[in-house]
N, CA, C and O atoms as a GROMACS GRO file, in nm:
protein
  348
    1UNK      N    1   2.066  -5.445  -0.109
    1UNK     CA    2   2.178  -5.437  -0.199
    1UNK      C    3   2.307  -5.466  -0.122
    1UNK      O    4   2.321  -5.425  -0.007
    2UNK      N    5   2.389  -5.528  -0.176
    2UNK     CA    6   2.496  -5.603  -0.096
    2UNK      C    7   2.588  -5.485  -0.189
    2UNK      O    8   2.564  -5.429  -0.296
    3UNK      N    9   2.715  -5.477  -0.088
    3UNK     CA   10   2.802  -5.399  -0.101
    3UNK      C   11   2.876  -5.437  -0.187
    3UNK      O   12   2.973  -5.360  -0.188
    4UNK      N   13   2.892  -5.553  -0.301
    4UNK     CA   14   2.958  -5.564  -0.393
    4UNK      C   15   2.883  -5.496  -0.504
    4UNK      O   16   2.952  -5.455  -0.597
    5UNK      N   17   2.747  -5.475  -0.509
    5UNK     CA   18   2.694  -5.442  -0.629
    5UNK      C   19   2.737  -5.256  -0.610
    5UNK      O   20   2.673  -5.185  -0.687
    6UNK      N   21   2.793  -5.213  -0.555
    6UNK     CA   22   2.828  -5.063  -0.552
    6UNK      C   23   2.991  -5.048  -0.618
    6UNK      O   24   3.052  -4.944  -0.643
    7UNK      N   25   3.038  -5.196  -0.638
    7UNK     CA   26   3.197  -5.142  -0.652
    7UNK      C   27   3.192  -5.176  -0.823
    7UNK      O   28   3.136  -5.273  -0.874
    8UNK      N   29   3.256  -5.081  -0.884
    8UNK     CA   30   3.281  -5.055  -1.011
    8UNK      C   31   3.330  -5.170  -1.095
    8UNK      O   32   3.400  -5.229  -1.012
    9UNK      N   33   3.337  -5.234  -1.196
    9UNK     CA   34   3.419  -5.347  -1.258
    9UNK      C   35   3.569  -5.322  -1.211
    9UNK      O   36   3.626  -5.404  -1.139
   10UNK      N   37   3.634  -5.197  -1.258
   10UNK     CA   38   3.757  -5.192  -1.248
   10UNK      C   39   3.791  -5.168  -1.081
   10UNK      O   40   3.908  -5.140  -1.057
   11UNK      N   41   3.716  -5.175  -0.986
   11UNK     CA   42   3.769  -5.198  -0.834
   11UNK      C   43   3.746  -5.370  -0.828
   11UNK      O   44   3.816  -5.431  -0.747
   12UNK      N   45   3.688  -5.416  -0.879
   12UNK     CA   46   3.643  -5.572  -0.888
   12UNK      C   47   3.747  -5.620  -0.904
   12UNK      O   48   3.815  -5.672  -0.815
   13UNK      N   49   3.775  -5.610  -1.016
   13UNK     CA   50   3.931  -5.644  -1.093
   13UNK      C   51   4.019  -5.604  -1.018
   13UNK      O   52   4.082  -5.708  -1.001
   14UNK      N   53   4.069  -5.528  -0.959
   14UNK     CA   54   4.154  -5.466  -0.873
   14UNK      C   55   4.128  -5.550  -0.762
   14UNK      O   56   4.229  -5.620  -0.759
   15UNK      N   57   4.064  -5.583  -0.680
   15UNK     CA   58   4.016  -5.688  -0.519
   15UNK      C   59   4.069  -5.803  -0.581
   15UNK      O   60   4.134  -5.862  -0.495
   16UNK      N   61   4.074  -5.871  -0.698
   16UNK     CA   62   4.077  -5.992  -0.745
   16UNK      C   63   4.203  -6.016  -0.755
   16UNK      O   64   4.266  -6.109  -0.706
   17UNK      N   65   4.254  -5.897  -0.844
   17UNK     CA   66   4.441  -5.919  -0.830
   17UNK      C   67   4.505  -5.905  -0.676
   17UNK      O   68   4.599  -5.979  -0.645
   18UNK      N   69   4.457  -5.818  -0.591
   18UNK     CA   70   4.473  -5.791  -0.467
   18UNK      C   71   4.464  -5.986  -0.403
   18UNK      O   72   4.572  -6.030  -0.365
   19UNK      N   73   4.403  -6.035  -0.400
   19UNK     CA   74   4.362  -6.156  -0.345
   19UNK      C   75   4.431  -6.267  -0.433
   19UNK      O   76   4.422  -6.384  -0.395
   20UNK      N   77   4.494  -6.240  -0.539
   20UNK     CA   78   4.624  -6.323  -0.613
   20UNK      C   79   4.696  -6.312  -0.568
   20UNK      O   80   4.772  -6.408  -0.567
   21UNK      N   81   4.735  -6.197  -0.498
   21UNK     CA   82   4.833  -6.140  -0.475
   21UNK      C   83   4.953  -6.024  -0.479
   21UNK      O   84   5.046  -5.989  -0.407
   22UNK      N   85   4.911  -5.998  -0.570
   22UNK     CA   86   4.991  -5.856  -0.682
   22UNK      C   87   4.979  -5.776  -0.569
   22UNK      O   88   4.886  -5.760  -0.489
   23UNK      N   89   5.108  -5.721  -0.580
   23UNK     CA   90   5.091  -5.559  -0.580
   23UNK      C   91   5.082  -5.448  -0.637
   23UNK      O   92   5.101  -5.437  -0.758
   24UNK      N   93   5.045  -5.324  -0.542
   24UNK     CA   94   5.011  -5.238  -0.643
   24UNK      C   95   5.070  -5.235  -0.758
   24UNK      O   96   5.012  -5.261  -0.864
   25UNK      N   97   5.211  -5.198  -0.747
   25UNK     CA   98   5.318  -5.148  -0.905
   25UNK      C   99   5.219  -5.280  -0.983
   25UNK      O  100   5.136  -5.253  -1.071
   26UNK      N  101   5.238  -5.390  -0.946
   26UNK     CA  102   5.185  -5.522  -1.071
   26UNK      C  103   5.101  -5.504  -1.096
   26UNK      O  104   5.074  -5.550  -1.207
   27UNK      N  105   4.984  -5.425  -1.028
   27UNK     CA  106   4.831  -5.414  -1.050
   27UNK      C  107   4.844  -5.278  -1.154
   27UNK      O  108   4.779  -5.253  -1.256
   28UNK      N  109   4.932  -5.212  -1.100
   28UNK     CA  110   4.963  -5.092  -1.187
   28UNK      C  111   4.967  -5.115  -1.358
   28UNK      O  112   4.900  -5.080  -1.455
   29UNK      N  113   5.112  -5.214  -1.325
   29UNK     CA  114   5.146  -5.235  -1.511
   29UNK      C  115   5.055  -5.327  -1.524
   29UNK      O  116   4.992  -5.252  -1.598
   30UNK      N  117   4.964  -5.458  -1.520
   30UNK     CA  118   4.898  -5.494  -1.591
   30UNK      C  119   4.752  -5.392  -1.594
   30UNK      O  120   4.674  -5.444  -1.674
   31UNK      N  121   4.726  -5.339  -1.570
   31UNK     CA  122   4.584  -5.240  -1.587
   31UNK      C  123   4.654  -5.114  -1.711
   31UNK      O  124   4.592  -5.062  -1.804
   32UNK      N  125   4.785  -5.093  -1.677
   32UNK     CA  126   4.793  -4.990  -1.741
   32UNK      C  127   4.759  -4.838  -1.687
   32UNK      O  128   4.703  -4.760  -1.764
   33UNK      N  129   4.787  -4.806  -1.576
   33UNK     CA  130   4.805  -4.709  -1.466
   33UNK      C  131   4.923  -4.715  -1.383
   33UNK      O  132   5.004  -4.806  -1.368
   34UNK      N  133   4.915  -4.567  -1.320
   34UNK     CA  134   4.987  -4.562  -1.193
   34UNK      C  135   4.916  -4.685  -1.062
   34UNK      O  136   4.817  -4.758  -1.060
   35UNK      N  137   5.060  -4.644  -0.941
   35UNK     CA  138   5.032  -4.735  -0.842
   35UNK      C  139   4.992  -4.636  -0.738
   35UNK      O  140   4.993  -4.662  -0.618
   36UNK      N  141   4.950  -4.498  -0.801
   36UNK     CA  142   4.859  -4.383  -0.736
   36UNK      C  143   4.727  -4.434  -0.769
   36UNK      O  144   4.676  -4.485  -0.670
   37UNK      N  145   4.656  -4.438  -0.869
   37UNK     CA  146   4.584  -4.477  -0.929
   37UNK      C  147   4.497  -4.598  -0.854
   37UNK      O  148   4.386  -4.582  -0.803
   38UNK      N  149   4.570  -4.714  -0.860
   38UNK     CA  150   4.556  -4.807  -0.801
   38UNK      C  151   4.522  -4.786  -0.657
   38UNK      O  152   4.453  -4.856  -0.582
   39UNK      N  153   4.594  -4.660  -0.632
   39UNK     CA  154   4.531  -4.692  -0.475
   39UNK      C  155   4.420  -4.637  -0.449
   39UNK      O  156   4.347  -4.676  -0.358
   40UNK      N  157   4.385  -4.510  -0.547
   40UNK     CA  158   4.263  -4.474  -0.514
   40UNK      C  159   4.128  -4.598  -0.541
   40UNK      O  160   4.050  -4.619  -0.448
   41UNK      N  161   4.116  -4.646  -0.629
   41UNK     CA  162   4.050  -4.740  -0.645
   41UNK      C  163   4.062  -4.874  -0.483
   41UNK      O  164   3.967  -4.948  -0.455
   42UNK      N  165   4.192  -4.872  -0.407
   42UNK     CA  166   4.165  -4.997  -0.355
   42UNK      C  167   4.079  -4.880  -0.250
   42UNK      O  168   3.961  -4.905  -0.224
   43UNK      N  169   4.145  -4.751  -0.192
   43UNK     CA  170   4.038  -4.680  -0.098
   43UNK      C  171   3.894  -4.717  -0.110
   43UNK      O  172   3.825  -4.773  -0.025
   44UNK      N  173   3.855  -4.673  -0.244
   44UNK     CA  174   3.702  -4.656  -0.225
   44UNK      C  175   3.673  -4.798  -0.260
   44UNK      O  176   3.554  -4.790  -0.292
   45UNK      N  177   3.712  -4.942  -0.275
   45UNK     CA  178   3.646  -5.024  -0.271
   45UNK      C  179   3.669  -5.093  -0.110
   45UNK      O  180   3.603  -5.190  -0.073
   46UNK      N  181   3.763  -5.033  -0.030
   46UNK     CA  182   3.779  -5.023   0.134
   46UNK      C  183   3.641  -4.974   0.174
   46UNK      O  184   3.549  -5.034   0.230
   47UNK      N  185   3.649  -4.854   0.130
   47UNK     CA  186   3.513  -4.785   0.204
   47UNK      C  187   3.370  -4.830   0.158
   47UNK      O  188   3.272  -4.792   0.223
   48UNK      N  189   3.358  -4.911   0.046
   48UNK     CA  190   3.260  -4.946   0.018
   48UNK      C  191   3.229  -5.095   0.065
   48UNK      O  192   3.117  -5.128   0.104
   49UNK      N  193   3.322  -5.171   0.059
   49UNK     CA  194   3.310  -5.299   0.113
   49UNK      C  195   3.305  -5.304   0.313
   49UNK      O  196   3.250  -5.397   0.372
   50UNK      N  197   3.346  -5.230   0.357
   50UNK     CA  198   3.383  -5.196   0.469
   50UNK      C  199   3.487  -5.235   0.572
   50UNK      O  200   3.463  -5.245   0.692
   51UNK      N  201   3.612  -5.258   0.509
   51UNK     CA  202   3.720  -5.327   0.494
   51UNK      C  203   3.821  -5.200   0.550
   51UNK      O  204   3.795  -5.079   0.550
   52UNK      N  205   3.946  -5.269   0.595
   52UNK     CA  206   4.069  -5.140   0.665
   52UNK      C  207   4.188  -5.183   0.568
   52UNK      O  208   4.259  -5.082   0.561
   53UNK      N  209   4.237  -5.271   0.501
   53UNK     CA  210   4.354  -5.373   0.449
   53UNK      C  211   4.306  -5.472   0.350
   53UNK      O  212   4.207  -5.544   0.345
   54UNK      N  213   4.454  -5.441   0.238
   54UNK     CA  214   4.439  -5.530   0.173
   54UNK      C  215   4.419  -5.658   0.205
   54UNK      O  216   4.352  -5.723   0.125
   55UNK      N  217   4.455  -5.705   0.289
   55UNK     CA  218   4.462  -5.908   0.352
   55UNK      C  219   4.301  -5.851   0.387
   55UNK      O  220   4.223  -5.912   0.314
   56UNK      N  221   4.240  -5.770   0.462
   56UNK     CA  222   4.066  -5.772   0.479
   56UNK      C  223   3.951  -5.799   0.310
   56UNK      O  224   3.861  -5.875   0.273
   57UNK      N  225   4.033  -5.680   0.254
   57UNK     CA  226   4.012  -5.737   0.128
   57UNK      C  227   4.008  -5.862   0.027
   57UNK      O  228   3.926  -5.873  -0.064
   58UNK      N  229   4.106  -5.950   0.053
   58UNK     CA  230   4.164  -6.027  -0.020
   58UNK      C  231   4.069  -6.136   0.113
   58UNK      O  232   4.010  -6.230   0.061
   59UNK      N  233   4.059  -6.128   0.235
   59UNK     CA  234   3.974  -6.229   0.263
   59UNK      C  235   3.820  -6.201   0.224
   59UNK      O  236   3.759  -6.301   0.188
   60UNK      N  237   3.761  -6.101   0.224
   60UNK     CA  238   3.595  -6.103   0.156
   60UNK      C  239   3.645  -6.115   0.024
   60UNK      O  240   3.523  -6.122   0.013
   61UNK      N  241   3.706  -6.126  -0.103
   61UNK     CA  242   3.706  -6.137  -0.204
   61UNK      C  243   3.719  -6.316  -0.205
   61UNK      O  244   3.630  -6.376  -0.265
   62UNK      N  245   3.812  -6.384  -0.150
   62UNK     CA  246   3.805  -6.539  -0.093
   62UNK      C  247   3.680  -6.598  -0.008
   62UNK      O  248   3.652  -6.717  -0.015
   63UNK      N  249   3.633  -6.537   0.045
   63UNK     CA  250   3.448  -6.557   0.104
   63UNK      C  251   3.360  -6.548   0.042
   63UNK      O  252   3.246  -6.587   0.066
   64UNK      N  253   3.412  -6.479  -0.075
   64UNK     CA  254   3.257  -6.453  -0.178
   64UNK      C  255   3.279  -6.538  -0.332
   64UNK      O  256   3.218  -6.517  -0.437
   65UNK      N  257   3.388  -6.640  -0.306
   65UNK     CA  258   3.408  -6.708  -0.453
   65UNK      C  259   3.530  -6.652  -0.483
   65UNK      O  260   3.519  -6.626  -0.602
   66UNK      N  261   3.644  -6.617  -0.446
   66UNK     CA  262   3.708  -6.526  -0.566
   66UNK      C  263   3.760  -6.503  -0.660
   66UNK      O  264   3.812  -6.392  -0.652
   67UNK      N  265   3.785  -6.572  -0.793
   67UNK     CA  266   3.796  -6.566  -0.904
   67UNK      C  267   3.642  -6.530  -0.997
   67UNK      O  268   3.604  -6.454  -1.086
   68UNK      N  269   3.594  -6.631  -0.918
   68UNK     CA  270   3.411  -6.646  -0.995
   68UNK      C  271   3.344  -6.498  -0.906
   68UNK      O  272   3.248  -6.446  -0.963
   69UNK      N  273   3.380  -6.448  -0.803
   69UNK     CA  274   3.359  -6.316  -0.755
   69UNK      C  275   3.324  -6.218  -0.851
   69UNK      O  276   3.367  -6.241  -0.964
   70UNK      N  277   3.261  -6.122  -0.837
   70UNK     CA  278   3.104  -6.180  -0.810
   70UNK      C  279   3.034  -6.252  -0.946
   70UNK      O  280   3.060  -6.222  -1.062
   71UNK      N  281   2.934  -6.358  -0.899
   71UNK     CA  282   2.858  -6.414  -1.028
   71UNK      C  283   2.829  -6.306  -1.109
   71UNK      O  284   2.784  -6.196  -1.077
   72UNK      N  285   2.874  -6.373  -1.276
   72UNK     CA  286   2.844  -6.313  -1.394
   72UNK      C  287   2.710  -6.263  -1.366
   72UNK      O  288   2.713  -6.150  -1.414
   73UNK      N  289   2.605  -6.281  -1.320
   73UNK     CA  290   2.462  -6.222  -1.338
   73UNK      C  291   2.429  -6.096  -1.254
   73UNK      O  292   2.327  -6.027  -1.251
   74UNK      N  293   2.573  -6.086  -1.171
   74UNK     CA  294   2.561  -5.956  -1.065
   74UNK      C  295   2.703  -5.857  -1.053
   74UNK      O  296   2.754  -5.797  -0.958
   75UNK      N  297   2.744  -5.873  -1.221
   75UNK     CA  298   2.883  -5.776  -1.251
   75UNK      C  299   2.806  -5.636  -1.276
   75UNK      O  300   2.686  -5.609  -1.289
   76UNK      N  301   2.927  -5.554  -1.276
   76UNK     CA  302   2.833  -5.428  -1.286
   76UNK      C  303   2.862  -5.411  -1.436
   76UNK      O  304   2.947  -5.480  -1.492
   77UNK      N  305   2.787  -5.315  -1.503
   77UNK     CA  306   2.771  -5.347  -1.658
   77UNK      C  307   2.927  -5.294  -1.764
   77UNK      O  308   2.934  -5.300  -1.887
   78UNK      N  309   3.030  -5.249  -1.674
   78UNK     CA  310   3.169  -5.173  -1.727
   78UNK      C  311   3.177  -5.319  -1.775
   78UNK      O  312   3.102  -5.415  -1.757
   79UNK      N  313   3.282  -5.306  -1.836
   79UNK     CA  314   3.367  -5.417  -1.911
   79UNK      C  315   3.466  -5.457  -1.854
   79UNK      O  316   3.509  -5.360  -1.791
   80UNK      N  317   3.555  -5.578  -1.830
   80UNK     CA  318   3.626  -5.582  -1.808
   80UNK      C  319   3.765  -5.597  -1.842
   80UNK      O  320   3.782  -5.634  -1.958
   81UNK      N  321   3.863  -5.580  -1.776
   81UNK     CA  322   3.964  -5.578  -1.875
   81UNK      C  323   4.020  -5.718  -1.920
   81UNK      O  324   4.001  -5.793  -1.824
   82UNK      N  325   4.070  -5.776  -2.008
   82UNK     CA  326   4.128  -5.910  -2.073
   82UNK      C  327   4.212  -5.963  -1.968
   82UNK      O  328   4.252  -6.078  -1.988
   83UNK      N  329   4.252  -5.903  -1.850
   83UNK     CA  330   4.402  -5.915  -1.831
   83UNK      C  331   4.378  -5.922  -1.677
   83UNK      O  332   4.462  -5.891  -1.592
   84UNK      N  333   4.246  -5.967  -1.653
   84UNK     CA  334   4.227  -6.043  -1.529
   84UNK      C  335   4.329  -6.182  -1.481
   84UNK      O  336   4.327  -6.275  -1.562
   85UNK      N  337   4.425  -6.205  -1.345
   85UNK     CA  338   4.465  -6.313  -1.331
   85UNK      C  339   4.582  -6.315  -1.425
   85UNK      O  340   4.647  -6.419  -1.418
   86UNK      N  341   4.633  -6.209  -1.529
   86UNK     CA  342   4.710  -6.225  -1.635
   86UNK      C  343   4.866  -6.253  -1.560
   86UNK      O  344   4.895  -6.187  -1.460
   87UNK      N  345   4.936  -6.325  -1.600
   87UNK     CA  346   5.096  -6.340  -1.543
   87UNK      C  347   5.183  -6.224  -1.560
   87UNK      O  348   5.300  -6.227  -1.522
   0.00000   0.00000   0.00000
């Protein structure tokens, strides 16, 4: 089992905007949370991916495809939100 199949849709989504670029507050208002919030989610997809930094992040999310990250056939079954990549 590869360490992406442990991270939640909404840490997915979160690595993805991370690797657009956003920051937290932006990751904040488009999700619709705090930029507390947000960070707990980037922690545990740190500790699960095995990553120290966002730029560590944002490069395995760019190594593994990252928009198409991860293939549709290996998302985890949450939903995601509309507002992936959103401006």
């Amino acid at each position: 089992m590869t360490p992406r199949e442990h991270l939640t849709a909404r840490e997915i989504q979160i690595a993805i905007l991370v690797w657009e670029g956003l920051t937290n507050r932006e990751i904040g208002k488009i999700i619709g949370t705090s930029e507390q919030v947000i960070k707990n989610h980037l922690r545990s997809a740190f500790d699960k991916i095995g990553v120290w930094s966002r730029l560590e992040l944002a490069m395995y999310v760019a190594s593994h495809g990252g928009k198409a990250w991860p293939p549709e056939s290996e998302r985890p079954a949450e939903p995601y939100a509309d507002r992936i990549g959103a401006d």
